[in-house]
mmJSON file of the N, C-alpha and C atoms, coordinates in Angstrom:
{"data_MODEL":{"atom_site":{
"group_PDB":["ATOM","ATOM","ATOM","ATOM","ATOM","ATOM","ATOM","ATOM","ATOM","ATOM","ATOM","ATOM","ATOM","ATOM","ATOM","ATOM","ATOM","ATOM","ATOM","ATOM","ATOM","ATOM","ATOM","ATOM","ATOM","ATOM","ATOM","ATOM","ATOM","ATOM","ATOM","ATOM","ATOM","ATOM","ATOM","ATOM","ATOM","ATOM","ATOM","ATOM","ATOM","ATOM","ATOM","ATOM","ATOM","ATOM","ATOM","ATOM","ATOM","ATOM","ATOM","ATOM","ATOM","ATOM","ATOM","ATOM","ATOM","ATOM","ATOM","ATOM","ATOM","ATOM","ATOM","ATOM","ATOM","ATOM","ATOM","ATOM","ATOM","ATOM","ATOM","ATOM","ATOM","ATOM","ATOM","ATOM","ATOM","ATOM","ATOM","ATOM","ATOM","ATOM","ATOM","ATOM","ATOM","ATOM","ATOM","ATOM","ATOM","ATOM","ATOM","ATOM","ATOM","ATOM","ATOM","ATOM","ATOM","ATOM","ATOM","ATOM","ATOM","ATOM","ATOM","ATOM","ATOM","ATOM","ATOM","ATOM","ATOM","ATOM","ATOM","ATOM","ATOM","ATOM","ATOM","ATOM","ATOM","ATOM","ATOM","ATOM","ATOM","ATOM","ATOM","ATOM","ATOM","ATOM","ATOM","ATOM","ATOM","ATOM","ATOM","ATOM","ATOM","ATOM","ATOM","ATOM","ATOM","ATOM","ATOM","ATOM","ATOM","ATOM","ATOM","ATOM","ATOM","ATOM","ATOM","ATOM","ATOM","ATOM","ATOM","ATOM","ATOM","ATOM","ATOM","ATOM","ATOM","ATOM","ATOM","ATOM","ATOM","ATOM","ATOM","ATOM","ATOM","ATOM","ATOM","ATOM","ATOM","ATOM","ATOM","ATOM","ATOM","ATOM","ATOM","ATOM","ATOM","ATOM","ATOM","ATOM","ATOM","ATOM","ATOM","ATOM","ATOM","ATOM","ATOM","ATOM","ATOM","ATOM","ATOM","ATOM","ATOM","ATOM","ATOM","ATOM","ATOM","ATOM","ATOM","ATOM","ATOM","ATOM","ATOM","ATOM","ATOM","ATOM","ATOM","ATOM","ATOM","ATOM","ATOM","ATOM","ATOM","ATOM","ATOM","ATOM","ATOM","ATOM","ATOM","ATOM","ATOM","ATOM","ATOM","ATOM","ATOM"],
"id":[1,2,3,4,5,6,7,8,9,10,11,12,13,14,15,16,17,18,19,20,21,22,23,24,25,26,27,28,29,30,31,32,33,34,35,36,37,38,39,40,41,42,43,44,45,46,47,48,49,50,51,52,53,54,55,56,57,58,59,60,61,62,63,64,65,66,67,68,69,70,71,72,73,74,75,76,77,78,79,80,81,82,83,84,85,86,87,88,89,90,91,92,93,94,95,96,97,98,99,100,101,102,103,104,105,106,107,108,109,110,111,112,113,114,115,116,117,118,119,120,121,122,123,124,125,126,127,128,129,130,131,132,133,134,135,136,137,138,139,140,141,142,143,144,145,146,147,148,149,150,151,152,153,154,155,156,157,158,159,160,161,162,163,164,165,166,167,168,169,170,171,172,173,174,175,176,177,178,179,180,181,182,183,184,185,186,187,188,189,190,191,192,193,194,195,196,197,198,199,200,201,202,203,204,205,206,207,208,209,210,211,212,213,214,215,216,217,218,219,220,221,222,223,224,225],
"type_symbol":["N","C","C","N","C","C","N","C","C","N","C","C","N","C","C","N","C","C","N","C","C","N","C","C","N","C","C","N","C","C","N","C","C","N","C","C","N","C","C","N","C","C","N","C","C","N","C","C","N","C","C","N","C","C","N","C","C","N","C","C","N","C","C","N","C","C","N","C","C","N","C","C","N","C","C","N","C","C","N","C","C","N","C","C","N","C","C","N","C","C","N","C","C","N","C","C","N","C","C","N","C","C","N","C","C","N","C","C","N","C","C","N","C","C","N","C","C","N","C","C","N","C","C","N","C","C","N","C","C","N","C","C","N","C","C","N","C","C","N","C","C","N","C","C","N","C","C","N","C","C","N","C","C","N","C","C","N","C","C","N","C","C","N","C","C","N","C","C","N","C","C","N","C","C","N","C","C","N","C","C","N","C","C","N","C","C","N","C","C","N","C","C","N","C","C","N","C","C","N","C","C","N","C","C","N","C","C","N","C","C","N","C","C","N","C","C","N","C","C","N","C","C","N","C","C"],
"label_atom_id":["N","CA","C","N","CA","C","N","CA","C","N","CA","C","N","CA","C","N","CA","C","N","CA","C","N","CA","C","N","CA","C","N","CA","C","N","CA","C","N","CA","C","N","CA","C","N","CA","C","N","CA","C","N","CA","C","N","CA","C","N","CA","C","N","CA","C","N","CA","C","N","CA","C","N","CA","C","N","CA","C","N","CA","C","N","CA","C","N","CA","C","N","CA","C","N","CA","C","N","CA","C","N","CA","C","N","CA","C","N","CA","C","N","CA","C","N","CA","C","N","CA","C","N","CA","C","N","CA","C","N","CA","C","N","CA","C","N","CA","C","N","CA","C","N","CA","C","N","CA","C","N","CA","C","N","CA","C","N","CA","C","N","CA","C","N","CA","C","N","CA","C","N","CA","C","N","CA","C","N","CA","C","N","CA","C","N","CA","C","N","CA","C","N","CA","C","N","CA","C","N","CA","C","N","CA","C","N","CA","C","N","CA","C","N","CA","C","N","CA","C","N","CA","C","N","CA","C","N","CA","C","N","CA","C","N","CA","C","N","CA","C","N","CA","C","N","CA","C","N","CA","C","N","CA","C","N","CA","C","N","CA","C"],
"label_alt_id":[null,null,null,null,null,null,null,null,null,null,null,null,null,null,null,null,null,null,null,null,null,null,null,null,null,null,null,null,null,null,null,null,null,null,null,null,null,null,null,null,null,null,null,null,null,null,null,null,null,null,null,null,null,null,null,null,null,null,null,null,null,null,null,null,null,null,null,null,null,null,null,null,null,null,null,null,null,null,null,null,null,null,null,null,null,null,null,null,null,null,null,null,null,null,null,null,null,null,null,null,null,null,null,null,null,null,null,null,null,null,null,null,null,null,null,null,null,null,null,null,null,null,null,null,null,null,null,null,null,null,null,null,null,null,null,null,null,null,null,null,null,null,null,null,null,null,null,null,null,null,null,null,null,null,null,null,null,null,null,null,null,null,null,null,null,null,null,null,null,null,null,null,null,null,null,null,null,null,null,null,null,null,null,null,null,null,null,null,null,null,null,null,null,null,null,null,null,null,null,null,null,null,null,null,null,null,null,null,null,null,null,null,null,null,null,null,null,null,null,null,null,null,null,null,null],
"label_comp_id":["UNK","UNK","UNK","UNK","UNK","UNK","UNK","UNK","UNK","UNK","UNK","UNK","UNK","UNK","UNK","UNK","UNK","UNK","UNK","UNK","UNK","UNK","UNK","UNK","UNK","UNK","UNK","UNK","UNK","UNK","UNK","UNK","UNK","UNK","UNK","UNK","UNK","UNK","UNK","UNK","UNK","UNK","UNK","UNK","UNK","UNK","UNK","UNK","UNK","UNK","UNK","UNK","UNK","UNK","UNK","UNK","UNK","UNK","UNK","UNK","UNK","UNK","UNK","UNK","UNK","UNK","UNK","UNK","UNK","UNK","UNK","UNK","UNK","UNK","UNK","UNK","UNK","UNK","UNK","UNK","UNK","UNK","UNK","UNK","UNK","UNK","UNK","UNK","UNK","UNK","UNK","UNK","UNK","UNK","UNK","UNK","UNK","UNK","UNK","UNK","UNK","UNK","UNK","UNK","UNK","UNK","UNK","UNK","UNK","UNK","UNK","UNK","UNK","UNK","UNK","UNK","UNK","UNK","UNK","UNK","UNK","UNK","UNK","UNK","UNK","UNK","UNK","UNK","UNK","UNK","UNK","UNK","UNK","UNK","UNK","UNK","UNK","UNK","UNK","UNK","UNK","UNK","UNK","UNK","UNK","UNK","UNK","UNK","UNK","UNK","UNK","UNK","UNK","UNK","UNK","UNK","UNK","UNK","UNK","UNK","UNK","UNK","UNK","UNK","UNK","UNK","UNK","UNK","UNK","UNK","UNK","UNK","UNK","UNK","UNK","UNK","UNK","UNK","UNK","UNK","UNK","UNK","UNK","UNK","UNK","UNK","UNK","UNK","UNK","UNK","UNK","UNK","UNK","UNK","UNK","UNK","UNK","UNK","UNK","UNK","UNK","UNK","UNK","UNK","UNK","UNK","UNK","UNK","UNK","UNK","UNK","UNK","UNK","UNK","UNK","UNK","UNK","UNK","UNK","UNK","UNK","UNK","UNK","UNK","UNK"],
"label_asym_id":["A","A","A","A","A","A","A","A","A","A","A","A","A","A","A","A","A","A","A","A","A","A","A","A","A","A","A","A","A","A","A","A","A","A","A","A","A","A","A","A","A","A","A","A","A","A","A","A","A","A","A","A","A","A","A","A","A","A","A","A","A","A","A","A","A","A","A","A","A","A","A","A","A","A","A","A","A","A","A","A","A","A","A","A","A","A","A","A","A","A","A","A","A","A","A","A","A","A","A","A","A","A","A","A","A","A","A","A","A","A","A","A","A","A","A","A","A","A","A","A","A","A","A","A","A","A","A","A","A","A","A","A","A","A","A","A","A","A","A","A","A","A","A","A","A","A","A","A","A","A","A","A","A","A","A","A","A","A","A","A","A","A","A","A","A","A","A","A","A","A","A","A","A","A","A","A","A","A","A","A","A","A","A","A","A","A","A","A","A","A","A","A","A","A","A","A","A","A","A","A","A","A","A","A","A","A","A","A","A","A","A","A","A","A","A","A","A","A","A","A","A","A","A","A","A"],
"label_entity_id":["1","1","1","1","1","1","1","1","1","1","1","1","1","1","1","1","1","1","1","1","1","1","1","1","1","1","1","1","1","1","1","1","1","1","1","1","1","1","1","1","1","1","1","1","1","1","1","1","1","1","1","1","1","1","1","1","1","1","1","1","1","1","1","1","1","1","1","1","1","1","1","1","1","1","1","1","1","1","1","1","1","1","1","1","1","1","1","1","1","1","1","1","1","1","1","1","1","1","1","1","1","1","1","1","1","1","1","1","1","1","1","1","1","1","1","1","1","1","1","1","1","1","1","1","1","1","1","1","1","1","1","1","1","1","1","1","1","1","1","1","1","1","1","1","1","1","1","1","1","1","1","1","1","1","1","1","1","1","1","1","1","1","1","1","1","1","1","1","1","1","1","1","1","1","1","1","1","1","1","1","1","1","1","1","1","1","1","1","1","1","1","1","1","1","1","1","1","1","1","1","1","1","1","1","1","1","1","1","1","1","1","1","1","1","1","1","1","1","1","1","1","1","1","1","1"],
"label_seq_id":[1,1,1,2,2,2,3,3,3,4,4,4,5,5,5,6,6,6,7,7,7,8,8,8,9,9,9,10,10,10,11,11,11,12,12,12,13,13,13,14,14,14,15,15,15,16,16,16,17,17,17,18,18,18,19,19,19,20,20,20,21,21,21,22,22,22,23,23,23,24,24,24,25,25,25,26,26,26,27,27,27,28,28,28,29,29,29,30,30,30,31,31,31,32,32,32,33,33,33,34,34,34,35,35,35,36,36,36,37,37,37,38,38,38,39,39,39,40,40,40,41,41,41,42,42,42,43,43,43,44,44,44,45,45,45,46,46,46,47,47,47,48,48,48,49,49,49,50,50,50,51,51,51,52,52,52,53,53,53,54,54,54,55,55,55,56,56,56,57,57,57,58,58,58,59,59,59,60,60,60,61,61,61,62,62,62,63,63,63,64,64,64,65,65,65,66,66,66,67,67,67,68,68,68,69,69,69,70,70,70,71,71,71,72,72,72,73,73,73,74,74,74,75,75,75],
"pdbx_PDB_ins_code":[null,null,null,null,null,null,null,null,null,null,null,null,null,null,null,null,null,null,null,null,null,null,null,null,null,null,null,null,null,null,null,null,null,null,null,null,null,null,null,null,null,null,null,null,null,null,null,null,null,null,null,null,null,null,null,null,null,null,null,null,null,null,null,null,null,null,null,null,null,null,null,null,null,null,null,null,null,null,null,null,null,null,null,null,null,null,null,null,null,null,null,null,null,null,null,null,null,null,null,null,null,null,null,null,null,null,null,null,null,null,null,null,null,null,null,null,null,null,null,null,null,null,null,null,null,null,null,null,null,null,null,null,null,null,null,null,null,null,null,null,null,null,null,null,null,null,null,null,null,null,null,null,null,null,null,null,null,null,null,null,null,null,null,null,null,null,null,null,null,null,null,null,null,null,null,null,null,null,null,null,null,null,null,null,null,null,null,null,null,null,null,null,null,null,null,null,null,null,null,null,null,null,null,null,null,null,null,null,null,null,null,null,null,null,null,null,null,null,null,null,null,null,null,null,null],
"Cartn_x":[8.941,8.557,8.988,8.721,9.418,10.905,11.496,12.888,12.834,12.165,12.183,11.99,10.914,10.225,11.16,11.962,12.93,14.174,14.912,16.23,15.691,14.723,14.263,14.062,13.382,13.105,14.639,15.643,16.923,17.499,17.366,17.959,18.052,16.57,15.833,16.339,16.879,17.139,16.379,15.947,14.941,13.389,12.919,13.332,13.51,13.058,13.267,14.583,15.125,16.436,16.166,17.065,17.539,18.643,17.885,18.82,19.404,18.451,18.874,20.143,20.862,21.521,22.509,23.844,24.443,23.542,23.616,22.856,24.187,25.182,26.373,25.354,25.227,24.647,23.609,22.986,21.214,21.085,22.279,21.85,23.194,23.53,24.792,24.676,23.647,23.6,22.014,21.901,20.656,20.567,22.367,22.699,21.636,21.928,21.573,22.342,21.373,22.265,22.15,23.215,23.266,21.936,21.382,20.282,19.037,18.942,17.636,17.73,18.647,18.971,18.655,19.211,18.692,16.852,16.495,15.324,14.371,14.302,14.221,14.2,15.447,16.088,14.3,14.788,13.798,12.287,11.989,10.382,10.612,11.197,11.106,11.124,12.038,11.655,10.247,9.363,8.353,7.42,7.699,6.053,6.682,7.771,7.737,7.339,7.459,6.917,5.078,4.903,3.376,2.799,3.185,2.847,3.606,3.774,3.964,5.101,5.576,7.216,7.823,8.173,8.777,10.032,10.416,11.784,12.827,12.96,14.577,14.354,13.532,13.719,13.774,13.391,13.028,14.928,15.054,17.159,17.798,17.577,17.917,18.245,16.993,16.612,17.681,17.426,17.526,19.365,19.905,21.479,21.832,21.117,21.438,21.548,20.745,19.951,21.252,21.472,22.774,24.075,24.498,25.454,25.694,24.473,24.607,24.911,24.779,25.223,26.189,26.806,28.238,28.287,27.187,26.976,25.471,24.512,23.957,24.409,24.824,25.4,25.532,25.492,26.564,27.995,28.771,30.348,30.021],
"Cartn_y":[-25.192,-25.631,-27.074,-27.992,-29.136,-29.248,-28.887,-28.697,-28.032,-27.62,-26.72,-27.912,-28.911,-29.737,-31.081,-31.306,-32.941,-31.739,-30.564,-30.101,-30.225,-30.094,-30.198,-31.599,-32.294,-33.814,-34.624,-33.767,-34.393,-34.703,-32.923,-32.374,-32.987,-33.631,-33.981,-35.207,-36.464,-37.568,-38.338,-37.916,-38.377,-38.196,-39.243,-40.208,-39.74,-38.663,-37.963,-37.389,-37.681,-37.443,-36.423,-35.215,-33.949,-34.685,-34.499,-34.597,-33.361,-32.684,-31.334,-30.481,-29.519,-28.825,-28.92,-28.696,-28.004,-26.782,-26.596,-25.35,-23.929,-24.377,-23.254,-22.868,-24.033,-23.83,-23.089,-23.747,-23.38,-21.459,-20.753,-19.987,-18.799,-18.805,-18.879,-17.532,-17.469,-16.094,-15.207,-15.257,-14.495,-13.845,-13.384,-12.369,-11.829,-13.05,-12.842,-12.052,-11.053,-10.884,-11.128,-10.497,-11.106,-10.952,-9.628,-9.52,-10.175,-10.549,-10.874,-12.173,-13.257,-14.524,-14.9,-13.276,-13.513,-13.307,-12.359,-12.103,-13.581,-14.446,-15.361,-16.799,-16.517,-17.577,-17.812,-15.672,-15.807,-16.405,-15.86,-16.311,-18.151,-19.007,-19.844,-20.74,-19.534,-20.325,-19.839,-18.961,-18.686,-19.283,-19.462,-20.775,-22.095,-22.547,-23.829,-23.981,-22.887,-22.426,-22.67,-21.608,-21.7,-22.624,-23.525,-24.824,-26.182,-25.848,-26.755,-27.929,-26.95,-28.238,-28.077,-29.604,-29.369,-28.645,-28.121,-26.639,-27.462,-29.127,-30.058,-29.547,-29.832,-30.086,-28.656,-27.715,-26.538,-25.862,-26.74,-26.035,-26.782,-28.099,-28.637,-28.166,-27.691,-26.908,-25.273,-24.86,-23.36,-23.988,-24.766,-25.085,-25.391,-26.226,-26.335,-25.446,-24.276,-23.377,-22.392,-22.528,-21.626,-21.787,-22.722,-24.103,-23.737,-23.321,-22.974,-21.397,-20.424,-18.859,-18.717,-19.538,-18.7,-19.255,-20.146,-20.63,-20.267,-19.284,-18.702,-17.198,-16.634,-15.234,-15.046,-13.813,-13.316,-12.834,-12.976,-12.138,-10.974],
"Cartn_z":[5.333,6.657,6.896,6.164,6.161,6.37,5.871,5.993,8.112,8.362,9.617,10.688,10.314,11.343,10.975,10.325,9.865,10.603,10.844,11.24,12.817,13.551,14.904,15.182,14.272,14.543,14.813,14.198,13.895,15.181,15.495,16.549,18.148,17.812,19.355,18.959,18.294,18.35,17.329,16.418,15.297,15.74,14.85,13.799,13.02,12.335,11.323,10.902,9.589,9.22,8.129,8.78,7.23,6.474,5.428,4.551,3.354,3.554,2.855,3.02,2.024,2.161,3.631,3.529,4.745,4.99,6.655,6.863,6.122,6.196,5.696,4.154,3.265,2.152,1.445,2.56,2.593,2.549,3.998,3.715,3.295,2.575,2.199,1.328,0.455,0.058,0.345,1.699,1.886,3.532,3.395,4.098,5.439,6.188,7.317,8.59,8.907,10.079,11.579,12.184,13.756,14.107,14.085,14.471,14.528,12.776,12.195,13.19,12.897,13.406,15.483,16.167,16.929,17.329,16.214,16.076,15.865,15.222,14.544,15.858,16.222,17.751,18.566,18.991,19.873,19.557,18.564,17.875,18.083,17.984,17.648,18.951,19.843,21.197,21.905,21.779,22.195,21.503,20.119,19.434,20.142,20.507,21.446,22.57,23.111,24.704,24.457,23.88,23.677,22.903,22.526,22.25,23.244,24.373,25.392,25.14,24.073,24.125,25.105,25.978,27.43,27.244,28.266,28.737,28.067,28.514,28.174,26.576,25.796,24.781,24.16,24.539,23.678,24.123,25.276,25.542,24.668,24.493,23.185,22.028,21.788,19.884,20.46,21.489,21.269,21.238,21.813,21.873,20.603,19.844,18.049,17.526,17.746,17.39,16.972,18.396,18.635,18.054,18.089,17.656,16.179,15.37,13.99,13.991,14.499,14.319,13.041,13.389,12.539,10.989,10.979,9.819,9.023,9.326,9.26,8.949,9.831,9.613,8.649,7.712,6.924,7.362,6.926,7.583,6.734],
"occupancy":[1.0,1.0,1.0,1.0,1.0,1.0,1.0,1.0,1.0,1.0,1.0,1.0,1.0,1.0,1.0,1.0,1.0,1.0,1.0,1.0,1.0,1.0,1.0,1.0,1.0,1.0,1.0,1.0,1.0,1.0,1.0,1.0,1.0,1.0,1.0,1.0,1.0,1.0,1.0,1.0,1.0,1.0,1.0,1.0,1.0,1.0,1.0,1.0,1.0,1.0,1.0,1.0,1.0,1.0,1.0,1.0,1.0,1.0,1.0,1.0,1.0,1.0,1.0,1.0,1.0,1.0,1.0,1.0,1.0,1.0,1.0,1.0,1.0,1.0,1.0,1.0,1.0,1.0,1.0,1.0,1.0,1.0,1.0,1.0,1.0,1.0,1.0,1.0,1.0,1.0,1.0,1.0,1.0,1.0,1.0,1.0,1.0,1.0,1.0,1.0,1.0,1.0,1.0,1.0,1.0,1.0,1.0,1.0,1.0,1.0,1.0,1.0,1.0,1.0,1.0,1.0,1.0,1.0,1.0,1.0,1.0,1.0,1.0,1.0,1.0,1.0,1.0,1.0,1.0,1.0,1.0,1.0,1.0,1.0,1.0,1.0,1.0,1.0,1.0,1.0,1.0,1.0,1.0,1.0,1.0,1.0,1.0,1.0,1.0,1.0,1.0,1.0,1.0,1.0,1.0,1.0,1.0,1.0,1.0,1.0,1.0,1.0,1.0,1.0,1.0,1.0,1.0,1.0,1.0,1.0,1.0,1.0,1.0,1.0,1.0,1.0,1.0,1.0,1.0,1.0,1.0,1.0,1.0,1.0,1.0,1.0,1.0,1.0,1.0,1.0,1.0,1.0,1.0,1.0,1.0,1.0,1.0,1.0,1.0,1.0,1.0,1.0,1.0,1.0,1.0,1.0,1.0,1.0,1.0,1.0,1.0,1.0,1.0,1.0,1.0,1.0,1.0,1.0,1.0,1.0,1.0,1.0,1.0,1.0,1.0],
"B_iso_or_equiv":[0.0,0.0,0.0,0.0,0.0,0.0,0.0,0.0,0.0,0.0,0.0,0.0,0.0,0.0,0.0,0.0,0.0,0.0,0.0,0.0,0.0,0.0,0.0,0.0,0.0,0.0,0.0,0.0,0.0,0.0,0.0,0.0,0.0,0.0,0.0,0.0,0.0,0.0,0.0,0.0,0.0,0.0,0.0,0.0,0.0,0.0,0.0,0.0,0.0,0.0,0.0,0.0,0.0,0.0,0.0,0.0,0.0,0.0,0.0,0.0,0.0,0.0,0.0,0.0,0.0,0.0,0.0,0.0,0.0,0.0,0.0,0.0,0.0,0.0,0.0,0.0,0.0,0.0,0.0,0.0,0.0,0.0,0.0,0.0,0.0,0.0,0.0,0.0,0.0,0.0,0.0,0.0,0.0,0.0,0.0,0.0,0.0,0.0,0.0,0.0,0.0,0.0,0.0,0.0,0.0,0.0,0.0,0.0,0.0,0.0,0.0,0.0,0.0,0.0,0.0,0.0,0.0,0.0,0.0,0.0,0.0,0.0,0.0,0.0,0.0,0.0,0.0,0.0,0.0,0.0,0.0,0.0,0.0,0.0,0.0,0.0,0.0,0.0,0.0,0.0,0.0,0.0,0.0,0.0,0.0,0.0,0.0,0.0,0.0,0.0,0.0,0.0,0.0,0.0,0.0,0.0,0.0,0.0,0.0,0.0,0.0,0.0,0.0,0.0,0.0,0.0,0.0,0.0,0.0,0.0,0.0,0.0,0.0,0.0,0.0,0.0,0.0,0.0,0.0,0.0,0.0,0.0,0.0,0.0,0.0,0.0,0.0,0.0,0.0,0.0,0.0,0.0,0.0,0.0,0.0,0.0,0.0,0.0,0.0,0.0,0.0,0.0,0.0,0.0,0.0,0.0,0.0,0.0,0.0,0.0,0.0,0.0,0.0,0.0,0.0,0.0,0.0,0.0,0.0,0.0,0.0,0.0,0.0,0.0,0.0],
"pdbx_formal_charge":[null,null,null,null,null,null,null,null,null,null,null,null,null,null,null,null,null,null,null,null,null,null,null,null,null,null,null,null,null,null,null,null,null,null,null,null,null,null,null,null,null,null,null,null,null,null,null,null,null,null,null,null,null,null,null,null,null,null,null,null,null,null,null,null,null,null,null,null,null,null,null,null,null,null,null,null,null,null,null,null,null,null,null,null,null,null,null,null,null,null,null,null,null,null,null,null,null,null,null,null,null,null,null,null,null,null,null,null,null,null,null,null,null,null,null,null,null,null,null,null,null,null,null,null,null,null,null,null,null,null,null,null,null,null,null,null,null,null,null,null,null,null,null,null,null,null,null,null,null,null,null,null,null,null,null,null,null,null,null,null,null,null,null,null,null,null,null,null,null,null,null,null,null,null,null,null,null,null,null,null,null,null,null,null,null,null,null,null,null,null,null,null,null,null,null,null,null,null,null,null,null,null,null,null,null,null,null,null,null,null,null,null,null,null,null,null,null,null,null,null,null,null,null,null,null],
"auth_seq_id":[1,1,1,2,2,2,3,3,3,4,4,4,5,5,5,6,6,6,7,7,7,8,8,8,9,9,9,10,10,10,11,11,11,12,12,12,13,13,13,14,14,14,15,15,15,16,16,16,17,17,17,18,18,18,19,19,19,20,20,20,21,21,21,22,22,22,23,23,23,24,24,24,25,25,25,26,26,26,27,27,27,28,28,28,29,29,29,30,30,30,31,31,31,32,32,32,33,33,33,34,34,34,35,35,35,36,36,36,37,37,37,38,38,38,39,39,39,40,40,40,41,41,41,42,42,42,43,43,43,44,44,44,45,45,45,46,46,46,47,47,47,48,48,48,49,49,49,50,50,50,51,51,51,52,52,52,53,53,53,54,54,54,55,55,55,56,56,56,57,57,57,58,58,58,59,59,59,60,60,60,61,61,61,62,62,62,63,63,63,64,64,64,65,65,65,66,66,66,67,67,67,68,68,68,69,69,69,70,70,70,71,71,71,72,72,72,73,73,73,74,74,74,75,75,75],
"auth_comp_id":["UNK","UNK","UNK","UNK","UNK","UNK","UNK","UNK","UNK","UNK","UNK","UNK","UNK","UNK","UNK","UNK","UNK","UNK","UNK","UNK","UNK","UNK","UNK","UNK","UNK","UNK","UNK","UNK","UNK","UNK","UNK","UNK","UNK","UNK","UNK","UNK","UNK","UNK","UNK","UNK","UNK","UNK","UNK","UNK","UNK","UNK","UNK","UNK","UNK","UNK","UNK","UNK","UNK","UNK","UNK","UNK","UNK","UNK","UNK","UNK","UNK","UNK","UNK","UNK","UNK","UNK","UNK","UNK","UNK","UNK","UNK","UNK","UNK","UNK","UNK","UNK","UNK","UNK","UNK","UNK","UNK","UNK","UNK","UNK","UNK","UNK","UNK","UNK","UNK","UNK","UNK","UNK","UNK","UNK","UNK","UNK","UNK","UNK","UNK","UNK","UNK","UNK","UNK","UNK","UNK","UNK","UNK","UNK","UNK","UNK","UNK","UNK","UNK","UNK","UNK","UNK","UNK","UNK","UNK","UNK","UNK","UNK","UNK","UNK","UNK","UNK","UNK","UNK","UNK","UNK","UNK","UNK","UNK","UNK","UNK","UNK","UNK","UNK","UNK","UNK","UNK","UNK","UNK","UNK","UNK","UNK","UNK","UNK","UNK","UNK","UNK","UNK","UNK","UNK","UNK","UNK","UNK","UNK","UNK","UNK","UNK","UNK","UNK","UNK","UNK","UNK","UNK","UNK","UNK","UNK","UNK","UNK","UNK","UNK","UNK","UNK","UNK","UNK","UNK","UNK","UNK","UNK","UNK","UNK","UNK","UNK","UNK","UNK","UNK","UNK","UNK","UNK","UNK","UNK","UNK","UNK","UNK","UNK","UNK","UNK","UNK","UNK","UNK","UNK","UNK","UNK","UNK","UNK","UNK","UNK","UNK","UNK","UNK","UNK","UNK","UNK","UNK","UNK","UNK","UNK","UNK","UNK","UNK","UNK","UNK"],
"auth_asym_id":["A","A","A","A","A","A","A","A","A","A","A","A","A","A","A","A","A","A","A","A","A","A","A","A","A","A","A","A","A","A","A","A","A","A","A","A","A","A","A","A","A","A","A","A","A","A","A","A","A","A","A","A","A","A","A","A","A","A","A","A","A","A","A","A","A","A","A","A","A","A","A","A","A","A","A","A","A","A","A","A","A","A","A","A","A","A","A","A","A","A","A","A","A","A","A","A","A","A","A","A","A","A","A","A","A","A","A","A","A","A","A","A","A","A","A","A","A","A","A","A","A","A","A","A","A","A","A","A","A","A","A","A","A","A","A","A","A","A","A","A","A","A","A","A","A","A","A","A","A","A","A","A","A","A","A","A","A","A","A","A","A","A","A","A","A","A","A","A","A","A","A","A","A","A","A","A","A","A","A","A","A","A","A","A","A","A","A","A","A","A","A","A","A","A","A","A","A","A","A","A","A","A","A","A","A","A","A","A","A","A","A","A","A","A","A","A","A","A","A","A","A","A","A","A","A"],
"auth_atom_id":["N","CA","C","N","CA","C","N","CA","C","N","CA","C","N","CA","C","N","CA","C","N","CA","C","N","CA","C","N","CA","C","N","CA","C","N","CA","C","N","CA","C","N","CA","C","N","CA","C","N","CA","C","N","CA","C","N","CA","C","N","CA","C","N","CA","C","N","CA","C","N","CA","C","N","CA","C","N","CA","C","N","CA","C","N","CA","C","N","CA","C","N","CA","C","N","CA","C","N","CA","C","N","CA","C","N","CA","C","N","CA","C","N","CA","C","N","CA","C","N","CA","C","N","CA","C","N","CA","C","N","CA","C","N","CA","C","N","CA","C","N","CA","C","N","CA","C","N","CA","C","N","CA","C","N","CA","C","N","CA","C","N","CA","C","N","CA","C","N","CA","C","N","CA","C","N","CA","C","N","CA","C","N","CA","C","N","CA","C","N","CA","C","N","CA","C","N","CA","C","N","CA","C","N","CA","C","N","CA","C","N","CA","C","N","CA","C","N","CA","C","N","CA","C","N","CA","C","N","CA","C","N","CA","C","N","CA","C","N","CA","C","N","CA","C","N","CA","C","N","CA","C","N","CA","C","N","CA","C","N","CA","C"],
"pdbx_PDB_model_num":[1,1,1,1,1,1,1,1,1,1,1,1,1,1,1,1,1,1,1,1,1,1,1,1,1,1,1,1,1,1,1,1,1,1,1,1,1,1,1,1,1,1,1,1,1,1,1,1,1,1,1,1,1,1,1,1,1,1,1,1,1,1,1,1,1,1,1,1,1,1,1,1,1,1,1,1,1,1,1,1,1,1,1,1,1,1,1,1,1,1,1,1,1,1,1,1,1,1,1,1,1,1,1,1,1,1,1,1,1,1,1,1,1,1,1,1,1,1,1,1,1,1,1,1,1,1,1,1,1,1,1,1,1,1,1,1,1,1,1,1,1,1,1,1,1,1,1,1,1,1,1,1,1,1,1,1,1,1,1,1,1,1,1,1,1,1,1,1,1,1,1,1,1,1,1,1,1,1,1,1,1,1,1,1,1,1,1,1,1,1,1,1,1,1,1,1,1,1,1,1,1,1,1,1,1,1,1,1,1,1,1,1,1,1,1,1,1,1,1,1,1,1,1,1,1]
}}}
């Protein structure tokens, strides 16, 4: 979870800095797919919603979000 709340803190402009893993790395052998990932997207934009993270910022995260696909995926 940490790793989850420093890649969003990043995202939005800090302060908080990841320093962990490339995300290529991180998930590199735990064969994700398109699906699960969009499965996952969505959940993550609805606990921001329902916890009142304003719309700018939650298009923010969901654009990073997105931004990473192809490095997540499995091929």
């Amino acid at each position: 979870m940490d790793h989850q709340v420093k890649f969003i803190s990043q995202a939005l402009g800090g302060p908080v800095e990841y320093t962990g893993q490339t995300i290529r790395d991180a998930h590199k052998n735990l064969k994700i797919s398109e699906k699960a990932f969009d499965e996952v997207a969505k959940i993550l934009e609805e606990v921001l919603d329902d916890n009142d993270v304003e719309s700018g910022d939650i298009s923010q995260i969901m654009n990073v979000v997105g931004s990473l696909k192809n490095d997540i995926v499995s091929k």
